[in-house]
C-alpha positions in Angstrom: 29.7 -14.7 -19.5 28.2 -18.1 -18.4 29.6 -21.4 -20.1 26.9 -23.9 -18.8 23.1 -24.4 -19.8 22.4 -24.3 -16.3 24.3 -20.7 -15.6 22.4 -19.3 -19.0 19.2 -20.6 -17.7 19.5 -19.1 -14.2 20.6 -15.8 -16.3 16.8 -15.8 -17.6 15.5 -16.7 -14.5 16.6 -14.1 -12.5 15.9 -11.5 -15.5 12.5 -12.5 -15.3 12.0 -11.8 -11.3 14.3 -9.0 -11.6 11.1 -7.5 -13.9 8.6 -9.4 -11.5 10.0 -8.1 -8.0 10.6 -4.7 -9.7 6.7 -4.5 -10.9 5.8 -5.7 -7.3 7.9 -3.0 -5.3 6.3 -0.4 -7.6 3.0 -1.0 -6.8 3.4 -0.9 -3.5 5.1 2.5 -3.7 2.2 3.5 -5.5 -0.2 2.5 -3.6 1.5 3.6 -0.7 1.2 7.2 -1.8 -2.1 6.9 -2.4 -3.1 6.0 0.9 -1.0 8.7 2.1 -2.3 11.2 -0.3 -6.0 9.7 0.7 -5.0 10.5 4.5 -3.8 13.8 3.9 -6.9 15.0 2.6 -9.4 13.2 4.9 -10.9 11.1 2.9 -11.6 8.5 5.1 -14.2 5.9 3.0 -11.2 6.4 0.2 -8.3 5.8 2.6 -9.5 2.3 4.1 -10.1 1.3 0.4 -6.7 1.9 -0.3 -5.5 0.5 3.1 -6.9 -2.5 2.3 -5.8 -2.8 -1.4 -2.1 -1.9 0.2 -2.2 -4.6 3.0 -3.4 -7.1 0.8 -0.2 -6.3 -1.6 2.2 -6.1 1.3 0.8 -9.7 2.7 1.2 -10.9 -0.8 5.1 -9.0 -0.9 5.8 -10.9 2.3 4.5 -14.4 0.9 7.4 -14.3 -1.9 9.8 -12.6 0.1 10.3 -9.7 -1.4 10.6 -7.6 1.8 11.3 -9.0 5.1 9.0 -10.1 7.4 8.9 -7.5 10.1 9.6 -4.4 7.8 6.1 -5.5 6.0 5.0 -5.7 10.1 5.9 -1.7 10.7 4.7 -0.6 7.3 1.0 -2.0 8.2 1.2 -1.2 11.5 1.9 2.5 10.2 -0.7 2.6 8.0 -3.2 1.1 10.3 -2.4 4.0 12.6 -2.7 6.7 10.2 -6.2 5.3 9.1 -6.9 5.1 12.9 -6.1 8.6 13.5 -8.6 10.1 10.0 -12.4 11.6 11.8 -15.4 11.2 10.7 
């Protein structure tokens, strides 16, 4: 257990991102399946909604480094190219 203020307060700290990175990666799993589910079933208005609300939570993942830089890269790139590939 920590002794110092400093170590206690760096306990609460890293609870609270713990909570905040946590609710972060979950949205993005979400929303990941969404897009994919959206894909799947050709919807394509639907799908570049989605794609957009996902790239704009990935860019935002990226800015507090929750993920590294070039996985955020391939996972946009493969969504971009899935969206690409929808008719109509």
């Amino acid at each position: 257990m920590a002794n110092s203020l400093q170590a206690k307060k760096r306990i609460r700290q890293n609870e609270k991102s713990c909570l905040r990175n946590k609710s972060a990666k979950s949205e993005i799993r979400t929303l990941t399946k969404k897009f994919n589910a959206l894909v799947e079933s050709q919807d394509k208005a639907g799908a570049e909604s989605a794609f957009r609300q996902l790239t704009s939570s990935l860019d935002k993942a990226q800015k507090n480094h929750l993920f590294q830089r070039n996985n955020i890269a391939r996972q946009k790139s493969a969504i971009a190219k899935s969206l690409a590939g929808l008719q109509g």
